[in-house]
Each structure stands twice: as C-alpha cells, then as structure tokens.
C-alpha positions in Angstrom: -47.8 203.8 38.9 -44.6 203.5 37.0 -41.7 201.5 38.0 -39.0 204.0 39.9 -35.7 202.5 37.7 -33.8 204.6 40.5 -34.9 201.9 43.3 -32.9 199.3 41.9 -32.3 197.4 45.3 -33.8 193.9 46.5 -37.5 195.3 47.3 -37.5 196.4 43.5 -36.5 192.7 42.5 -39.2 190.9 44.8 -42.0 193.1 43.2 -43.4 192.7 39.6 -45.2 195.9 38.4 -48.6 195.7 36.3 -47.8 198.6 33.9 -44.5 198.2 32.7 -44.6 195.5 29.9 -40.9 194.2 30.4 -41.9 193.4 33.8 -44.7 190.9 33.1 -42.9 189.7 29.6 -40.6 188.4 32.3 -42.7 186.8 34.8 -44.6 185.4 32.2 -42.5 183.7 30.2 -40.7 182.5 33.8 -43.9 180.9 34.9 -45.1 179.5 31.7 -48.3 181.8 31.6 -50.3 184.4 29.6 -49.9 187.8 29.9 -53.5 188.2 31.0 -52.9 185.4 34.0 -50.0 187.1 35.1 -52.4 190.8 35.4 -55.2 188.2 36.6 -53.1 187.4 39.3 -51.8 190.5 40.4 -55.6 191.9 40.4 -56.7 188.6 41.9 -54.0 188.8 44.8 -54.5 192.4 45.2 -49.9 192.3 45.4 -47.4 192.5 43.2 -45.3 190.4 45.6 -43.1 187.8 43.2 -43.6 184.6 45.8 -47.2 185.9 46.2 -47.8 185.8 42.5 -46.0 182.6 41.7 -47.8 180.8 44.4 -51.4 181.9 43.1 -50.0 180.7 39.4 -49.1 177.8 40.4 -52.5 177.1 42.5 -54.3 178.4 39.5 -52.4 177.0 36.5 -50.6 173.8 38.2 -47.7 174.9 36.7 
C-alpha cells in the first residue's frame, strides 16, 4: 500500500512503509543496516512501527 503524502501528522512519522524506497533509504542508513534487514524486519515483526523496528534491529544486529 503506498504511503498517503496527505497524512503528514505524527502517526505518519512513527511508521516506516515497506514500498516506498525513500522510507527505508532512511531507516536504513539511521540504523546502520541493509535494505534487506530493514524489509526482514518489517516482515519479521509483522509492523511497520519505527520503536518496534529499531528494537528488533537492534536485538538482531546489536547495533
């Protein structure tokens, strides 16, 4: 499902969406991860909840 760039409030910012490319370009460079860890995770997790993903990554990677 595409990102809705309309919904630009705080529920947008705590979310990281697994098809747009900008999104996880971000969140991977933030945590220090592949892109396939950050997709890992969100499949992993079943969420696409920032604290949710960074806490898995951080399990996962030690990072």
């Amino acid at each position: 499902m595409a990102d809705n760039k309309s919904k630009k409030g705080k529920s947008d910012r705590n979310k990281v969406s697994g098809s747009e490319n900008y999104e996880i370009q971000y969140f991977k460079e933030k945590m220090g991860v592949s892109s396939q860890a950050v997709t890992g995770a969100i499949r992993a997790t079943g969420s696409n909840d920032r604290k949710v993903l960074e806490k898995y990554l951080k399990e996962r990677h030690g990072k």
